[in-house]
PyMOL commands that place a pseudoatom at each C-alpha (Angstrom):
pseudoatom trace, name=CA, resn=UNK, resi=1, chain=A, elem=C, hetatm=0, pos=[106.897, -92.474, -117.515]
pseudoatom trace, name=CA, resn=UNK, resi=2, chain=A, elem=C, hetatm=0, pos=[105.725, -89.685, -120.062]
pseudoatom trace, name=CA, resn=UNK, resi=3, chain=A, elem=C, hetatm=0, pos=[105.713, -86.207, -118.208]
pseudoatom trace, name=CA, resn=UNK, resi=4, chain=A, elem=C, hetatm=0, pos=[103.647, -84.062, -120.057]
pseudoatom trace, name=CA, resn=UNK, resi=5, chain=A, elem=C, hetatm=0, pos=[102.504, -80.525, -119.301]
pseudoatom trace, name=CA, resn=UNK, resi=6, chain=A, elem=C, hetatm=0, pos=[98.715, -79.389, -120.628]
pseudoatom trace, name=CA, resn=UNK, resi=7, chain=A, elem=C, hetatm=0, pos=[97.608, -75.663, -121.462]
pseudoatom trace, name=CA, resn=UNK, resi=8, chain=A, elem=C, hetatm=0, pos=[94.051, -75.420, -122.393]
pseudoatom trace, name=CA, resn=UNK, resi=9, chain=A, elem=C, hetatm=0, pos=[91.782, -72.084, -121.693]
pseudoatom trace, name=CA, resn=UNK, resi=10, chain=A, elem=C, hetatm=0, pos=[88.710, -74.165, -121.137]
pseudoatom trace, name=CA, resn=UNK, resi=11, chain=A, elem=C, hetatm=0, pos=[88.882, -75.237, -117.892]
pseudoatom trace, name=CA, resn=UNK, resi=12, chain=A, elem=C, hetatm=0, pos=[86.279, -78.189, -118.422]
pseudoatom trace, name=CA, resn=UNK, resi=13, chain=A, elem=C, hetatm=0, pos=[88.771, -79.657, -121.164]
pseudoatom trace, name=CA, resn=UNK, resi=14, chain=A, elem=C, hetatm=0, pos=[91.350, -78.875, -119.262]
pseudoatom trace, name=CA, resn=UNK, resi=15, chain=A, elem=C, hetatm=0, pos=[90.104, -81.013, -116.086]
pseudoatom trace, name=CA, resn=UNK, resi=16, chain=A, elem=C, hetatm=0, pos=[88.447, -83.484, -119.010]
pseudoatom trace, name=CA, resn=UNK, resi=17, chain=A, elem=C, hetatm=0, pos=[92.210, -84.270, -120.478]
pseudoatom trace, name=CA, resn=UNK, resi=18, chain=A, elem=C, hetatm=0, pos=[93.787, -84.013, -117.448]
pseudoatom trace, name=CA, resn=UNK, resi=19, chain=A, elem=C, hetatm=0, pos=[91.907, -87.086, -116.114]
pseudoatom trace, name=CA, resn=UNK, resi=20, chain=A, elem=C, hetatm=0, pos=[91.827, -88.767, -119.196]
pseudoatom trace, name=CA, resn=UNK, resi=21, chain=A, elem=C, hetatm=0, pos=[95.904, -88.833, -119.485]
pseudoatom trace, name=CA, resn=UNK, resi=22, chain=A, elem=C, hetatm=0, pos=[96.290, -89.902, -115.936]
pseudoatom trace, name=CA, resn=UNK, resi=23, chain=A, elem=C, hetatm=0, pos=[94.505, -92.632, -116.055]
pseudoatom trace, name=CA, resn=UNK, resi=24, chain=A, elem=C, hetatm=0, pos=[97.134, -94.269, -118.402]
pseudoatom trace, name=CA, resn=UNK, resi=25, chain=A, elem=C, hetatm=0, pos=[99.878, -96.288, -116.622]
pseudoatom trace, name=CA, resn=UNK, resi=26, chain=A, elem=C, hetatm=0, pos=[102.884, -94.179, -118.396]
pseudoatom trace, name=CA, resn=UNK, resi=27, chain=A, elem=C, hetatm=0, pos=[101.554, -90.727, -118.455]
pseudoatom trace, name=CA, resn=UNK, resi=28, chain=A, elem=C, hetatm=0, pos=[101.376, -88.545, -115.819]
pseudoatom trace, name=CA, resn=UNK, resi=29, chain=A, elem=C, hetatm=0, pos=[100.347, -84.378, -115.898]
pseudoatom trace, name=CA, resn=UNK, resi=30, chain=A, elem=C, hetatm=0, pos=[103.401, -82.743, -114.492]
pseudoatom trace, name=CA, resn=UNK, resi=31, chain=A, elem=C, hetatm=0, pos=[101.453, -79.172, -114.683]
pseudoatom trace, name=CA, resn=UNK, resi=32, chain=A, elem=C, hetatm=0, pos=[98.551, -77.021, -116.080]
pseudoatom trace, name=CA, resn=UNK, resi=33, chain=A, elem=C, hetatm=0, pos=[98.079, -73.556, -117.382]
pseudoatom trace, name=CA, resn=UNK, resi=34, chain=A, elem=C, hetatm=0, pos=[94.755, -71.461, -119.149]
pseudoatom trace, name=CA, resn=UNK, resi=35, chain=A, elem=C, hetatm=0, pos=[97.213, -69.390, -120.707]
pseudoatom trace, name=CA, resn=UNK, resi=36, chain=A, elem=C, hetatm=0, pos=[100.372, -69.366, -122.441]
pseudoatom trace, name=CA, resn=UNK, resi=37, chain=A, elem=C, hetatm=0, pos=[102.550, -67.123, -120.704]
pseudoatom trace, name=CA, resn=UNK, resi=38, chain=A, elem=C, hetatm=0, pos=[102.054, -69.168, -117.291]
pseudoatom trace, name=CA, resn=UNK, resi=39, chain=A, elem=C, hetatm=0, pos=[102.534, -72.212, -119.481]
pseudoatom trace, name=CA, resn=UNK, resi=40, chain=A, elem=C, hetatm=0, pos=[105.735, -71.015, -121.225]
pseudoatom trace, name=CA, resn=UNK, resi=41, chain=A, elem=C, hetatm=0, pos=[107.330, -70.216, -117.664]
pseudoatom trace, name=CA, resn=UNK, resi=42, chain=A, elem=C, hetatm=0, pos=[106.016, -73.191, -116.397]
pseudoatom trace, name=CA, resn=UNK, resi=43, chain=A, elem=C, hetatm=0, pos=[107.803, -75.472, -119.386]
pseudoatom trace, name=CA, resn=UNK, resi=44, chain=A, elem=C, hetatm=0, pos=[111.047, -73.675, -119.042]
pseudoatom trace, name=CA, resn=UNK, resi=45, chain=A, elem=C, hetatm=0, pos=[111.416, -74.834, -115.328]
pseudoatom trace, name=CA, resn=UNK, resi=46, chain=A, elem=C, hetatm=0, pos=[109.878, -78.132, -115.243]
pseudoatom trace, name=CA, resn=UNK, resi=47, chain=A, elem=C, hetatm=0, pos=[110.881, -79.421, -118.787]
pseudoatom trace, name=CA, resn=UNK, resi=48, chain=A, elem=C, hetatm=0, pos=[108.007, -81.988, -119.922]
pseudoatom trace, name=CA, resn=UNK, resi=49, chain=A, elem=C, hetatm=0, pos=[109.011, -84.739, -122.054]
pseudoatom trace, name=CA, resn=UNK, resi=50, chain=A, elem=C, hetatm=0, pos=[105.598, -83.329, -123.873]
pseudoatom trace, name=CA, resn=UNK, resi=51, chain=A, elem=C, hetatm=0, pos=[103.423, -80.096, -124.055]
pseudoatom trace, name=CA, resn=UNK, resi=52, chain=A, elem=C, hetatm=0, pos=[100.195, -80.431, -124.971]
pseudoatom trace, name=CA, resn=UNK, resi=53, chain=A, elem=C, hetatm=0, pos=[98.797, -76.820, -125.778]
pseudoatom trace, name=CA, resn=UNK, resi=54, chain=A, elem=C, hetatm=0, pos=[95.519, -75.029, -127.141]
pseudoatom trace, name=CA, resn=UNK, resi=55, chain=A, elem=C, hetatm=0, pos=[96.499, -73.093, -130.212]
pseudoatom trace, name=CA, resn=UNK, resi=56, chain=A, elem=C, hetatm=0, pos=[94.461, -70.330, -128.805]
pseudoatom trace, name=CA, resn=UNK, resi=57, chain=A, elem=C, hetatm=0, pos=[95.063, -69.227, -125.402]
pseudoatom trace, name=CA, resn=UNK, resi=58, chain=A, elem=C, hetatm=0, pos=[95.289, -65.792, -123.889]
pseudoatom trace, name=CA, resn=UNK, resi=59, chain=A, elem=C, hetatm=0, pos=[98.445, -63.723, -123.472]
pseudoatom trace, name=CA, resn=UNK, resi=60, chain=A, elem=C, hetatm=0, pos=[100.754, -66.153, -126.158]
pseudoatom trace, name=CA, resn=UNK, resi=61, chain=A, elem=C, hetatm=0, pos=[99.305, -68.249, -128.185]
pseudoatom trace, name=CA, resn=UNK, resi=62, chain=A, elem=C, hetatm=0, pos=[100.192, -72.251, -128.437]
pseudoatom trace, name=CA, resn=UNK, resi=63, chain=A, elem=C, hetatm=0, pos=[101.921, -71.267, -131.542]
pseudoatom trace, name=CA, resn=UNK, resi=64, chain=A, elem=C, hetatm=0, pos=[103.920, -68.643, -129.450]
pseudoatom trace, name=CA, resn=UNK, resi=65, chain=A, elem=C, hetatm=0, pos=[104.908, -71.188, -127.065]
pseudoatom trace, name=CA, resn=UNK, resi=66, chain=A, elem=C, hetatm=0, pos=[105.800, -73.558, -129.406]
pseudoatom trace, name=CA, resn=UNK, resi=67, chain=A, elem=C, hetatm=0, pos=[107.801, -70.740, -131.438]
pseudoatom trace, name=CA, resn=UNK, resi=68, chain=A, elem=C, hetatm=0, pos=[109.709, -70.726, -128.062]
pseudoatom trace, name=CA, resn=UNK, resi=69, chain=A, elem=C, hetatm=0, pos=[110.491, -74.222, -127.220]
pseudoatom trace, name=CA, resn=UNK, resi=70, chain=A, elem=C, hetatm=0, pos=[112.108, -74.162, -130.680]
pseudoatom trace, name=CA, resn=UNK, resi=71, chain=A, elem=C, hetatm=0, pos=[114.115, -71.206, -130.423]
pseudoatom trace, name=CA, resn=UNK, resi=72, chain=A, elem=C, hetatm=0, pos=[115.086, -72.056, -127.322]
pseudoatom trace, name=CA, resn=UNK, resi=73, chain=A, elem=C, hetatm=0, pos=[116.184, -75.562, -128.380]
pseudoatom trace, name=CA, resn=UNK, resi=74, chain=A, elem=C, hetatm=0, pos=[114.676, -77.345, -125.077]
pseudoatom trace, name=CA, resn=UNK, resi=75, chain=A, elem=C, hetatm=0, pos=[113.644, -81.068, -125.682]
pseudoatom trace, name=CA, resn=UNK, resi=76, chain=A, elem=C, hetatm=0, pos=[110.316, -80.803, -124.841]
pseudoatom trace, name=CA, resn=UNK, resi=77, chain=A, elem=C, hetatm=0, pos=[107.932, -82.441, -127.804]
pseudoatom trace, name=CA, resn=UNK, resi=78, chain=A, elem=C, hetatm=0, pos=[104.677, -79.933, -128.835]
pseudoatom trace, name=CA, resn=UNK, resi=79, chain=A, elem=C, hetatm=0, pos=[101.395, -81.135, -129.416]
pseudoatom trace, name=CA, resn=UNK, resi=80, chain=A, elem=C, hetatm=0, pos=[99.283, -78.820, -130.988]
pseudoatom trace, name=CA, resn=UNK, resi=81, chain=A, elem=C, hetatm=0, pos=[95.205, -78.822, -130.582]
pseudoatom trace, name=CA, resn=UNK, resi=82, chain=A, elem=C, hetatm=0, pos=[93.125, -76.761, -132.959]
pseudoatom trace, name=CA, resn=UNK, resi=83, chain=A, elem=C, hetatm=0, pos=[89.999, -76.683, -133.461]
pseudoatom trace, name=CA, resn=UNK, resi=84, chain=A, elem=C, hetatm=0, pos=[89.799, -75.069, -137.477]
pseudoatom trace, name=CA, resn=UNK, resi=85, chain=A, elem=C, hetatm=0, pos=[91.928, -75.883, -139.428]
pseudoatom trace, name=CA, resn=UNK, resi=86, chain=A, elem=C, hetatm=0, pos=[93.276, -72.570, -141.034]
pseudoatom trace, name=CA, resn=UNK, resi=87, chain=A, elem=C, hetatm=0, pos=[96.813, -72.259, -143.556]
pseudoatom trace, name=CA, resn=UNK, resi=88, chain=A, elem=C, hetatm=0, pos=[98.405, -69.776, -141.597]
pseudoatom trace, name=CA, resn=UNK, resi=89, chain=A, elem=C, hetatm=0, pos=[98.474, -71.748, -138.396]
pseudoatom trace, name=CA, resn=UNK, resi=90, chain=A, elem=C, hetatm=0, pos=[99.701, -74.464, -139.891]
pseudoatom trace, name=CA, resn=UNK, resi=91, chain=A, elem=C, hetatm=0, pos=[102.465, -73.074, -142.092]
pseudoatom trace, name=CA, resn=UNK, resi=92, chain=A, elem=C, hetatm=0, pos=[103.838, -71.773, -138.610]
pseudoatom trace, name=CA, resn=UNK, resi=93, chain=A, elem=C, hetatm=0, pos=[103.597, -75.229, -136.688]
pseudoatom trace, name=CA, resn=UNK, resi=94, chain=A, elem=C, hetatm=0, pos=[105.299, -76.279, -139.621]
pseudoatom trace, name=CA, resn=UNK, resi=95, chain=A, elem=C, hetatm=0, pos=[108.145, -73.791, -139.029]
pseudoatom trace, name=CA, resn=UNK, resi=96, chain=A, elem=C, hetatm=0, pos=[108.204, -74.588, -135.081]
pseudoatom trace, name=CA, resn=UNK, resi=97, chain=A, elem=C, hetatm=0, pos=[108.717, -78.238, -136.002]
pseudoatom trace, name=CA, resn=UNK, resi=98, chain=A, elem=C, hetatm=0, pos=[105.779, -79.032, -133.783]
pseudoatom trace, name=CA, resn=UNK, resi=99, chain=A, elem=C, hetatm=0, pos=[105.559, -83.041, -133.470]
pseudoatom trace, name=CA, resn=UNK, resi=100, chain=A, elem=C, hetatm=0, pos=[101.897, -83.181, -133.429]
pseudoatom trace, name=CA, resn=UNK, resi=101, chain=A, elem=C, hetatm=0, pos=[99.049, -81.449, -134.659]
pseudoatom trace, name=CA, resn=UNK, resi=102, chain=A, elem=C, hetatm=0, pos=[95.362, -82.564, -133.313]
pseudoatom trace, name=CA, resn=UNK, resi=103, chain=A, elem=C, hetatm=0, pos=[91.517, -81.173, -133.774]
pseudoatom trace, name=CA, resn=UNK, resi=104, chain=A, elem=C, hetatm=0, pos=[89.902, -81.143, -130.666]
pseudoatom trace, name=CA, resn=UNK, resi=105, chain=A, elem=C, hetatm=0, pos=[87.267, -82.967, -131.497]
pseudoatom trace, name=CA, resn=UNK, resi=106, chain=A, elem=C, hetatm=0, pos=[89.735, -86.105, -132.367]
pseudoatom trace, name=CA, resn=UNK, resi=107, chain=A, elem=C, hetatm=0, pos=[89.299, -89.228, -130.436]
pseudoatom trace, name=CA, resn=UNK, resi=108, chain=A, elem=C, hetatm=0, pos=[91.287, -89.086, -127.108]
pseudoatom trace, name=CA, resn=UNK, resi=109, chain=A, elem=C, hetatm=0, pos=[93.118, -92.780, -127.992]
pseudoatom trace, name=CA, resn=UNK, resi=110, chain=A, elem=C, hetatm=0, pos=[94.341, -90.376, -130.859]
pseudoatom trace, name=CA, resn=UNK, resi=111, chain=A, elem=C, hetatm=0, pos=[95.890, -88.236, -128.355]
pseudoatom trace, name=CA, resn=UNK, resi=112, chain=A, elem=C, hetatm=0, pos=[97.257, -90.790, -126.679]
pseudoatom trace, name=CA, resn=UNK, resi=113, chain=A, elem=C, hetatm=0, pos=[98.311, -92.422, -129.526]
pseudoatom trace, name=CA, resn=UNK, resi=114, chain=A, elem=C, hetatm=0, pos=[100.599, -89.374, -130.916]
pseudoatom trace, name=CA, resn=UNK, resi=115, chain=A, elem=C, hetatm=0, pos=[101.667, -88.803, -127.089]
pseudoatom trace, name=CA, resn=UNK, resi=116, chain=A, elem=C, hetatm=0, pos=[103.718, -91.943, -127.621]
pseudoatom trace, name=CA, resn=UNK, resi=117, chain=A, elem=C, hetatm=0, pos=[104.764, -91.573, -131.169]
pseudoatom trace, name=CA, resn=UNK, resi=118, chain=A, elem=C, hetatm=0, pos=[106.161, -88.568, -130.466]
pseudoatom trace, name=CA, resn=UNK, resi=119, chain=A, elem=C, hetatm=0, pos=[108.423, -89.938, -127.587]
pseudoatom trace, name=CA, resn=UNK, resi=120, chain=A, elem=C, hetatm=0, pos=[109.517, -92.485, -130.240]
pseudoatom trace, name=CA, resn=UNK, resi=121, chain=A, elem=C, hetatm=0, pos=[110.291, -89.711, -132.319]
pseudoatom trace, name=CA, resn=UNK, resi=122, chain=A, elem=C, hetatm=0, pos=[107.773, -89.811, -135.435]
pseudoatom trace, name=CA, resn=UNK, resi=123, chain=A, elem=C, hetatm=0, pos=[105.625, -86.888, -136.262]
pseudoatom trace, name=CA, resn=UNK, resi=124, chain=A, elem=C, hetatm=0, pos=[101.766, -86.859, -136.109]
pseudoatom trace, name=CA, resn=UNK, resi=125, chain=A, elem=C, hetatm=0, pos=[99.705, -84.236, -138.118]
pseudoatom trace, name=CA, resn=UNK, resi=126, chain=A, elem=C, hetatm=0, pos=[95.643, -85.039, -138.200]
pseudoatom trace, name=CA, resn=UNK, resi=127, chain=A, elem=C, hetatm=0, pos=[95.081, -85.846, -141.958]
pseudoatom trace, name=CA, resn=UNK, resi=128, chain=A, elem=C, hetatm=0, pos=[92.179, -83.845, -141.909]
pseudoatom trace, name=CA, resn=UNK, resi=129, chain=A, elem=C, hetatm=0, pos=[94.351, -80.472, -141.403]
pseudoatom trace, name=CA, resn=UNK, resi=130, chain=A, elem=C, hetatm=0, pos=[97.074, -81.629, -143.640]
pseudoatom trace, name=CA, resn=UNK, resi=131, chain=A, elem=C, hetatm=0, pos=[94.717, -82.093, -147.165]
pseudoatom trace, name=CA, resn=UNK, resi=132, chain=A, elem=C, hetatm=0, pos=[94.374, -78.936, -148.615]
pseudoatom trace, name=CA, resn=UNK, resi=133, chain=A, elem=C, hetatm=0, pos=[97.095, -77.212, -146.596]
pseudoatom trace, name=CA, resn=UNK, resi=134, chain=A, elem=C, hetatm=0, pos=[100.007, -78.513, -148.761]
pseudoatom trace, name=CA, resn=UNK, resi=135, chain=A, elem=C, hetatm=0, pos=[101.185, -76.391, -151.485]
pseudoatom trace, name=CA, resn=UNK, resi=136, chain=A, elem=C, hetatm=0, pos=[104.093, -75.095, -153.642]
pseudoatom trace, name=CA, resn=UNK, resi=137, chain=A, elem=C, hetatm=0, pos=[103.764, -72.157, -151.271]
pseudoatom trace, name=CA, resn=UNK, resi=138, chain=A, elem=C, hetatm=0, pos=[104.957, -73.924, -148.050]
pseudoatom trace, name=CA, resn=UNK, resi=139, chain=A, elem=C, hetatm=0, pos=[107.369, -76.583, -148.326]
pseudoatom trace, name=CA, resn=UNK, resi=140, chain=A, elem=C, hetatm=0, pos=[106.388, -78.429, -145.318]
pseudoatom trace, name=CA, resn=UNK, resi=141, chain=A, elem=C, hetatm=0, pos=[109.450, -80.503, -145.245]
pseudoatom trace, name=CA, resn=UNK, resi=142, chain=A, elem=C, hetatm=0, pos=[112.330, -79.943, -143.768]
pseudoatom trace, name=CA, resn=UNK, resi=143, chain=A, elem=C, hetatm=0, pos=[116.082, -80.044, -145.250]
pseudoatom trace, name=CA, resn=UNK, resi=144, chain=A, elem=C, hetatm=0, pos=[117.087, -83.124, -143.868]
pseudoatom trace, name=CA, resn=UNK, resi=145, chain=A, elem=C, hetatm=0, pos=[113.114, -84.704, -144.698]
pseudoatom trace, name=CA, resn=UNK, resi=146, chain=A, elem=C, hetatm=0, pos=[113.829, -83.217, -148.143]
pseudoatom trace, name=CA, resn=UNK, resi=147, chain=A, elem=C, hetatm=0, pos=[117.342, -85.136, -148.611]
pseudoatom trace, name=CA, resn=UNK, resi=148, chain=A, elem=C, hetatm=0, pos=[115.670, -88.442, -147.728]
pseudoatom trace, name=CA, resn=UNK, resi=149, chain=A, elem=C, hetatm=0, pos=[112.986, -87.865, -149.932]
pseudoatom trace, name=CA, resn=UNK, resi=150, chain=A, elem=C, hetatm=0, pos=[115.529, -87.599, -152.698]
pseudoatom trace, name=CA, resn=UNK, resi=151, chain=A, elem=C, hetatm=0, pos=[117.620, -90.461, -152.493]
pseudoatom trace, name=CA, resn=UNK, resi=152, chain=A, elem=C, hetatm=0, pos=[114.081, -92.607, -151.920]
pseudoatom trace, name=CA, resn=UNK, resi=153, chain=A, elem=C, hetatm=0, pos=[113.042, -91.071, -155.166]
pseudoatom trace, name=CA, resn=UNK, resi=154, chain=A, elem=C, hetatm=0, pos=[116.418, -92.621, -156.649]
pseudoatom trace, name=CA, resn=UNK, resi=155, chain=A, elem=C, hetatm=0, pos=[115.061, -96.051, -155.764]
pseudoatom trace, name=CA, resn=UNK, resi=156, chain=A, elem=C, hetatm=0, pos=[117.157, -96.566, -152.467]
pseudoatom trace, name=CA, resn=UNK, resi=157, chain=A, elem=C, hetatm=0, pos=[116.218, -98.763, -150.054]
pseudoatom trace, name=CA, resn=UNK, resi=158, chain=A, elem=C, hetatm=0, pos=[115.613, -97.523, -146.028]
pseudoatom trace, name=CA, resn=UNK, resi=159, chain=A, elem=C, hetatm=0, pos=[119.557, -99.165, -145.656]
pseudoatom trace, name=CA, resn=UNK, resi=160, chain=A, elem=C, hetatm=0, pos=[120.924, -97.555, -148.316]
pseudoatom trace, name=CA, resn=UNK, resi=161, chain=A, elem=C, hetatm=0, pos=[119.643, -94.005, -147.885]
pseudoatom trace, name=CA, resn=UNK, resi=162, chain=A, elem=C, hetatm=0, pos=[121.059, -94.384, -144.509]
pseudoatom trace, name=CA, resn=UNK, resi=163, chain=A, elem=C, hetatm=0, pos=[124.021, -95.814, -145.272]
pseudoatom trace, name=CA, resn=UNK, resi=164, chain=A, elem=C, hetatm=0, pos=[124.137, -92.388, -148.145]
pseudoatom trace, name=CA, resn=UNK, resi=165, chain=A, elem=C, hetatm=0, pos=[122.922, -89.711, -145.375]
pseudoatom trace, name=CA, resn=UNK, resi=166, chain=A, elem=C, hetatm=0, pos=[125.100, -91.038, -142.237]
pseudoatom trace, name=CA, resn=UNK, resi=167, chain=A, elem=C, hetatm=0, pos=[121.913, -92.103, -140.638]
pseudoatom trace, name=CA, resn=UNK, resi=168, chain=A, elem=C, hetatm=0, pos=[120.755, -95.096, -138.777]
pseudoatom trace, name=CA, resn=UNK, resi=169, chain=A, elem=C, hetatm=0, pos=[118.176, -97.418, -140.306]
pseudoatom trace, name=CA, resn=UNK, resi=170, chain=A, elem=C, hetatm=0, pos=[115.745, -96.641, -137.934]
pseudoatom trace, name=CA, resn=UNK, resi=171, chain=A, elem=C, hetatm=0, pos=[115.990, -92.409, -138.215]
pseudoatom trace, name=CA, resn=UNK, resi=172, chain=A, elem=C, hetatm=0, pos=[115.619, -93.209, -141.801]
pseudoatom trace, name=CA, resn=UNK, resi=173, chain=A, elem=C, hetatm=0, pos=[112.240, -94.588, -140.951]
pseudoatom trace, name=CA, resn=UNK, resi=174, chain=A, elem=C, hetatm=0, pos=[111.590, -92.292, -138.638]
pseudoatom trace, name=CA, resn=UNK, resi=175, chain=A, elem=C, hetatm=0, pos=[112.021, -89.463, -141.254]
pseudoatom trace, name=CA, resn=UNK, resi=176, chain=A, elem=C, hetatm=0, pos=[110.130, -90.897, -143.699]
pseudoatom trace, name=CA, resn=UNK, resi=177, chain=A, elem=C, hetatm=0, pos=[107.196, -91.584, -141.100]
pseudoatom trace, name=CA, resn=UNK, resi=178, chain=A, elem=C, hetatm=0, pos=[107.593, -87.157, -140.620]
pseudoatom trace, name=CA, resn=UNK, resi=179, chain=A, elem=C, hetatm=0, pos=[107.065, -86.891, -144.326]
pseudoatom trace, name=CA, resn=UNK, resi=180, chain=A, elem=C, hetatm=0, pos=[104.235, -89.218, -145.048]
pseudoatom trace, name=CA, resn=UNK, resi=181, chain=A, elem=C, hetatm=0, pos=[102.393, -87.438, -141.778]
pseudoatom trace, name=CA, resn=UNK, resi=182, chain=A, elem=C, hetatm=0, pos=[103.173, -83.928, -143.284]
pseudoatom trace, name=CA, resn=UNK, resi=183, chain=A, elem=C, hetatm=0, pos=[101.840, -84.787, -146.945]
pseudoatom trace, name=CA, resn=UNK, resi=184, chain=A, elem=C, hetatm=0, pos=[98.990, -86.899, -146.065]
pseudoatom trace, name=CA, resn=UNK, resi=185, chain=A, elem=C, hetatm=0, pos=[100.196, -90.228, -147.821]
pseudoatom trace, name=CA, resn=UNK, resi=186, chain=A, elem=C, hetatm=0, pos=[100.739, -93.686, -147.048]
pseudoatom trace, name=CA, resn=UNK, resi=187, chain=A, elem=C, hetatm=0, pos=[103.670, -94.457, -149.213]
pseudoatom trace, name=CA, resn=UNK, resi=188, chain=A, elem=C, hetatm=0, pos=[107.311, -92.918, -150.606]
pseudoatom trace, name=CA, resn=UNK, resi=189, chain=A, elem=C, hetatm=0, pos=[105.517, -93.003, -154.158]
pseudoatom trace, name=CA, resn=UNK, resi=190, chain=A, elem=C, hetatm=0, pos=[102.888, -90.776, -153.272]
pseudoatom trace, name=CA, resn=UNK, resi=191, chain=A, elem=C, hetatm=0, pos=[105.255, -88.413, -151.121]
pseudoatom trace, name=CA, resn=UNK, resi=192, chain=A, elem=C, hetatm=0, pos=[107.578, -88.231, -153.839]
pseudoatom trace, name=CA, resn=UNK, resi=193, chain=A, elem=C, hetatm=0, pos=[104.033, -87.456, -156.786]
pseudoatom trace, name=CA, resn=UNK, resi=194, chain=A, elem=C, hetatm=0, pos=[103.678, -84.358, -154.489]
pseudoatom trace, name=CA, resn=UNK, resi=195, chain=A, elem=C, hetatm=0, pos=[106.876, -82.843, -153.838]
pseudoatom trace, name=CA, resn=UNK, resi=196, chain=A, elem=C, hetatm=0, pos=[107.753, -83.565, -157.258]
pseudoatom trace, name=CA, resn=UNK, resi=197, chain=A, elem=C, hetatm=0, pos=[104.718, -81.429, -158.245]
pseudoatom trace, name=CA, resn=UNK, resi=198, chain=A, elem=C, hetatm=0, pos=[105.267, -78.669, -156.098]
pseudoatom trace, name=CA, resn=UNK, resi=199, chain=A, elem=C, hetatm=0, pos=[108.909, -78.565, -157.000]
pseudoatom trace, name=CA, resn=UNK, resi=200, chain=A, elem=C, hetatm=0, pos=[110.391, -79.314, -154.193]
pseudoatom trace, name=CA, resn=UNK, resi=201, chain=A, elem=C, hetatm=0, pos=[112.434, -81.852, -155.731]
pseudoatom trace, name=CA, resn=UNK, resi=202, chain=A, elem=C, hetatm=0, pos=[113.503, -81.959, -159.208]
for i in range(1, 202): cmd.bond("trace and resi %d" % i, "trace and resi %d" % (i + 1))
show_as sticks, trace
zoom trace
């Protein structure tokens, strides 16, 4: 079962998502908040596999909380939910390492859907808030993304790049899924055309 905590300041979409995720056989809301600082304390003591949060929220922003989770290295997985999609935002989800990033006005199986992958460990940003948003700027990648992204650039295969990092096949994958979700592509070609063009590899 998938224990996820939701903060939402709209208490209608609140309810609306709350009812939504329960009715899903391995997903259950573990708590609620309208406002980040209730939802921050709230995540620190009952540590949801998954936080679903509003980006904007009285007294700390989503952002904020997700800031924390990071810093404070707990396992929970972030969702973000946004409704505009504006650079700055992103570029600090980016920096949290948030696992998903949603508009609102996505379809819920979408939410669902990235509920799941995140649990599996892949990386979910709406492609609609990642065009545009990438550029030379704001590597969006991390170090570890970046290294894979090399040695696939070199021609290695999934095994081999694990094999070269000290990763298991299936991280490998998982990486690459983070990268392809972060640039908006579909393929280690076209992830490879972009950071190639921003200089972020050589």
């Amino acid at each position: 079962m998938i224990r996820i905590y939701l903060a939402e300041d709209q208490s209608i979409l609140q309810s609306a998502l709350s009812q939504l995720l329960d009715l899903e056989d391995d997903l259950t809301i573990v708590g609620a908040a309208d406002n980040g600082n209730n939802a921050w304390e709230d995540i620190q003591t009952l540590k949801p596999d998954v936080a679903v949060l509003d980006i904007e929220m009285p007294e700390m922003t989503g952002l904020d909380v997700a800031d924390q989770i990071h810093t404070s290295d707990l396992s929970t997985k972030v969702i973000i939910l946004t409704t505009f999609a504006q650079r700055v935002y992103f570029e600090r989800a980016v920096k949290a390492e948030v696992a998903g990033y949603l508009l609102k006005d996505s379809p819920s199986d979408e939410l669902i859907e990235t509920i799941r992958q995140v649990m599996d460990g892949l990386t979910r940003y709406s492609p609609e808030l990642v065009i545009n948003m990438v550029s030379s700027e704001q590597n969006p990648l991390t170090k570890r993304e970046l290294a894979v992204l090399e040695a696939a650039s070199d021609g290695m295969s999934s095994k081999e790049i694990a094999t070269a990092l000290f990763l298991s096949v299936g991280t490998v994958r998982n990486y690459l899924s983070a990268i392809f979700s972060k640039l908006g592509v579909h393929s280690r070609m076209e992830a490879v055309k972009i950071a190639k063009k921003n200089k972020w590899l050589s």
